[in-house]
N, C-alpha and C positions, 0 to 999 in steps of 0.2 A: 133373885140376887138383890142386895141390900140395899138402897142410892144412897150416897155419901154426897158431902157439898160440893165435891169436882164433878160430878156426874150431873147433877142438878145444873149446877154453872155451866157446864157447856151444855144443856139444854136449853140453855136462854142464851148463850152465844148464838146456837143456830136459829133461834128466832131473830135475835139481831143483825144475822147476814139477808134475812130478808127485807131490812130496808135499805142496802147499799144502793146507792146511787140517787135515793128518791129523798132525804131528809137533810139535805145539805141548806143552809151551817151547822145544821145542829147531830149529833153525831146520830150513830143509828147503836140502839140499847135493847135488849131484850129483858125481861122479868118474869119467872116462874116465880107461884106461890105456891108453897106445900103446906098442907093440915095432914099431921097424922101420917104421914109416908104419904098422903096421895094429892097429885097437882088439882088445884079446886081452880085456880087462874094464871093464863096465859098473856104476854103482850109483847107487843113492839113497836119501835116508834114508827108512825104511823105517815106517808107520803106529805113535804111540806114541814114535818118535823113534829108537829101534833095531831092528835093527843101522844104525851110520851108513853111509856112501854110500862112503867108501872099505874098510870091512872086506866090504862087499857087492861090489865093484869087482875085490877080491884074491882073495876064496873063488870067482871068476867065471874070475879068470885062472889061479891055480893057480902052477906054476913059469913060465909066462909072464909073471911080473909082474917077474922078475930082469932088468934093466937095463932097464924102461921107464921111460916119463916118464906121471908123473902128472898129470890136469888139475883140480883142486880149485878148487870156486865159494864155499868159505870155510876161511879159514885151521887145517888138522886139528887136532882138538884134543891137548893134553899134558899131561890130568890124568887119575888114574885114578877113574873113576864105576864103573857097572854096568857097563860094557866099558871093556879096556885102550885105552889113548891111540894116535888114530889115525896119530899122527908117531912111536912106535916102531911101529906095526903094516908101515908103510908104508916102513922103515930095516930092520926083519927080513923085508921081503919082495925086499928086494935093490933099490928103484928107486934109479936113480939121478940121475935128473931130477923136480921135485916145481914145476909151475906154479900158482899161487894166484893168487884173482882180489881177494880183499882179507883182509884181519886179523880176525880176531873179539875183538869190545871187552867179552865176556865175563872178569872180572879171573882168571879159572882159566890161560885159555888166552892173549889179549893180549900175541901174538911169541914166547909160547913156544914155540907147535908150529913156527913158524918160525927160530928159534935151536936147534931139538933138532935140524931136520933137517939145517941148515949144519953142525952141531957133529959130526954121524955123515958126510959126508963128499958129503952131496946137495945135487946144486946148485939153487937155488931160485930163482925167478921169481916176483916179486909184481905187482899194481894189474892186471894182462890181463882187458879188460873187468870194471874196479871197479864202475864207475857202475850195471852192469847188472846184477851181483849185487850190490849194497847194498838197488838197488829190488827184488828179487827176494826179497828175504828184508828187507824194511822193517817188518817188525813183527816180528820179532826184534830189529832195532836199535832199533827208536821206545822198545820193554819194556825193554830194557836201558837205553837212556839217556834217555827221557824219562819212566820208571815208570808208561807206559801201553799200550796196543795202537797200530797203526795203526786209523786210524778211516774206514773207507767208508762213504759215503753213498750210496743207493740210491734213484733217482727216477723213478716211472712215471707219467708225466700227458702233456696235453695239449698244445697248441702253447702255449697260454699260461700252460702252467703248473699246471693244475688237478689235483687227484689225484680229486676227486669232483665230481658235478652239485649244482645248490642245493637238491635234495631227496635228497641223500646216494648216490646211485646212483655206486659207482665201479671195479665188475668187468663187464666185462672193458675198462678206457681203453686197452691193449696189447696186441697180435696175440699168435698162439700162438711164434712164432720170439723174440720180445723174451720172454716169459715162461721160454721153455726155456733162453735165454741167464743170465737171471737166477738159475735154480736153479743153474747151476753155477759163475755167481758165488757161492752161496751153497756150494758144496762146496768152495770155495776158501780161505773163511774159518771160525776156530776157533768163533766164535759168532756169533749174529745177534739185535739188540736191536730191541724195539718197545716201544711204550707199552700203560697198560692201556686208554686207549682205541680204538686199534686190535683189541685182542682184542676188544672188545665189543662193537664194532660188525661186524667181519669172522670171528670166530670161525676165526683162521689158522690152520693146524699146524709152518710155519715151518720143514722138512724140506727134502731136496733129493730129488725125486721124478724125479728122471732115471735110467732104467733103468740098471740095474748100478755106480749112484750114491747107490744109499738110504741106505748105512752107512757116508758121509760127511757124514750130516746135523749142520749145528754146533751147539754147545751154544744152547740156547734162553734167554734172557733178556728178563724182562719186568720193567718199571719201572710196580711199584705201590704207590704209597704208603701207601693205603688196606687195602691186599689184598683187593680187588675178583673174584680173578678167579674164574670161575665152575669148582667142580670137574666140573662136564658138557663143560667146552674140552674142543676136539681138544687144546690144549696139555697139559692135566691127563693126559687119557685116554693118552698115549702117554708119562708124565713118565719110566715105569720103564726105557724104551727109549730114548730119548734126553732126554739131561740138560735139566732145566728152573730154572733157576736165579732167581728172583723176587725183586729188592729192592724191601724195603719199610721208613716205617717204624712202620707198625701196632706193639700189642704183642707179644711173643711167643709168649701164650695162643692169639692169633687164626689162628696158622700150624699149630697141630696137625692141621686135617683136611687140608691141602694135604700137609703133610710125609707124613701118612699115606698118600697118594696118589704117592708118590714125589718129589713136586718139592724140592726143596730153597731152601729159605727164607733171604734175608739180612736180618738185622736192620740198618738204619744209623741214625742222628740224624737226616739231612739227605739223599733219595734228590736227587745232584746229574749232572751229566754227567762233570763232575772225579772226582769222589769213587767212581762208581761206575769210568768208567775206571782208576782206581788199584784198586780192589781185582779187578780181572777180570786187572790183568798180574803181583797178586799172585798169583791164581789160576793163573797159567803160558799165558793168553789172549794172543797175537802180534797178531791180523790181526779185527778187529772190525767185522762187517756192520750197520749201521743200516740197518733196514726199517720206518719209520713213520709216523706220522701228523704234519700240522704242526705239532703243539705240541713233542711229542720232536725231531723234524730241525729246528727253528730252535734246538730249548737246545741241541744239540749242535753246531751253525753257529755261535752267538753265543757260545759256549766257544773256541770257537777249535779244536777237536779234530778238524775235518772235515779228513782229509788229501789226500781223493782222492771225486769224485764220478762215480757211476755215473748217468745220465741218459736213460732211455727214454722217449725221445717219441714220443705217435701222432700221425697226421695228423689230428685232429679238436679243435675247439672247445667248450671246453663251456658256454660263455655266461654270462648275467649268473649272480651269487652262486654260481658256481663256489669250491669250499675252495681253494684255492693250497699248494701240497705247502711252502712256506717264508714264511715273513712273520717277516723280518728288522726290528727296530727300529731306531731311528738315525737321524740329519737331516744325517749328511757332506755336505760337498757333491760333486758330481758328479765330481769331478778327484779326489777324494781317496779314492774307493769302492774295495777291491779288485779286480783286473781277474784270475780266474781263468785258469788257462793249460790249452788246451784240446792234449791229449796224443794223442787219438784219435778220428775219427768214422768210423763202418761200418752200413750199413742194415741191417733186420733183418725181412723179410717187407714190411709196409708205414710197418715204423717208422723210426726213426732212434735211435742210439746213440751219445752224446758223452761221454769220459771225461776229466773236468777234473781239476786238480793243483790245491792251495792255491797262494795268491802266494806 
């Protein structure tokens, strides 16, 4: 059967899903090169953010890249950083066809890698499956243009809701397949936040422990105000190996043994949902996993910052004075409640998994 430029395009989408989590600030890109109907080079941005996905795509083809058509899942860039700009890289490798699937609203690049290549004599194709690389890299865009991360909510409870029994009892509410799906939810995203009362009560380590998946573990972030957390955590204990990053806002005196211990301490005025989301996209944080308890996942609901919810539910009850993973305030009336747009459901051993969109 014949490949067309959608077909092609989302071929380099799915190379570009394989650097989620690891190329933050810089987005994650994939590039097919076709000579002739057949792929000569492949690439993608590469852990760290370089090399990007087309200089990776051309060191792949070699002089096979002279009169191909390029498939690019964000507009190459054409400014000069740590590597030369991937719209001349891509003009000195002779292509002569260059398909993008949308512009990057980074003001460096923003039509110009697409105005360099027209101007060298390549014919250019834009919007070819847009919609699919914007979501594909939506926390690239949300950091650029809404000076925050995309923001994932993560929810493991009961039919009705519960994340714990009314005497706190709340490992294991999810099967082993809904758990292992969720770690690599978690290698997907740059960092993953909880509260301090989640640590203290669950002593997490917040890692992605899927074989051959360790050293995609995201950066760790805990919300404590107090600076509560205990230096015996697995979070402490492991601070030097993967980033632990703690807002608080204690004084500064009180963060000396933590810092000692590797974690790295934020001082703020006011630890909020808002305020901490803006300094994590100053940090160069894209794609932001919340993992927590229901006091953290409603301020981040009731902020308005939840972009997309992750929902694992098991088939089990957990009866009266069950905790409830969300407790929303508010007395809207019923017509007027937002009505979440449900993207995806897929079972998961004995669970179920629903992934909803904001309205």
């Amino acid at each position: 059967m014949p490949m067309n430029d959608e077909s092609y395009m989302r071929m380099a989408l799915s190379l570009a899903r394989r650097g989620l989590g690891t190329t933050a600030p810089n987005p994650s890109v994939g590039c097919v090169l076709v000579q002739a109907g057949q792929i000569v080079g492949r690439g993608w941005t590469q852990a760290g953010g370089r090399p990007h996905a087309e200089a990776m795509a051309l060191a792949q083809a070699g002089v096979c890249a002279q009169g191909a058509t390029a498939y690019v899942t964000l507009e190459p860039c054409a400014h000069h950083g740590v590597t030369p700009p991937c719209a001349e890289a891509l003009v000195a490798a002779g292509i002569r066809r260059c398909v993008i699937a949308c512009s990057d609203p980074d003001s460096r690049v923003a039509g110009k890698g697409i105005m360099a290549l027209a101007a060298a004599g390549v014919e250019t194709v834009t919007r070819v499956c847009e919609s699919e690389a914007r979501a594909l890299n939506e926390g690239f865009f949300s950091r650029l243009e809404q000076a925050r991360p995309w923001v994932t909510l993560k929810l493991a409870t009961s039919l009705e809701g519960g994340i714990a029994t009314a005497q706190g009892e709340s490992q294991w509410i999810t099967g082993e397949a809904a758990r292992r799906h969720a770690q690599m939810l978690r290698a997907q995203h740059d960092a993953i936040l909880t509260g301090i009362g989640t640590v203290l009560a669950d002593d997490p380590q917040l890692t992605c422990r899927l074989p051959g998946l360790e050293a995609r573990s995201p950066v760790r972030v805990v919300l404590d105000r107090r600076l509560r957390l205990p230096l015996a955590s697995q979070l402490v204990a492991r601070a030097r190996e993967v980033p632990l990053w703690i807002f608080t806002e204690a004084p500064e005196a009180a963060a000396a043994p933590l810092q000692a211990a590797g974690a790295e301490v934020v001082q703020m005025k006011t630890v909020t949902p808002a305020a901490v989301a803006h300094v994590l996209a100053e940090r160069g944080i894209t794609r932001l996993l919340v993992e927590a308890g229901t006091q953290v996942a409603t301020a981040f609901y009731q902020s308005g910052l939840v972009d997309a919810c992750y929902w694992y539910r098991a088939p089990v009850l957990l009866g009266a004075g069950a905790v409830m993973a969300l407790q929303p305030s508010g007395s809207a009336p019923l017509a007027e409640l937002p009505r979440w747009r449900l993207l995806r459901s897929e079972t998961l051993g004995a669970d179920r998994l629903e992934i909803y969109a904001r309205p």
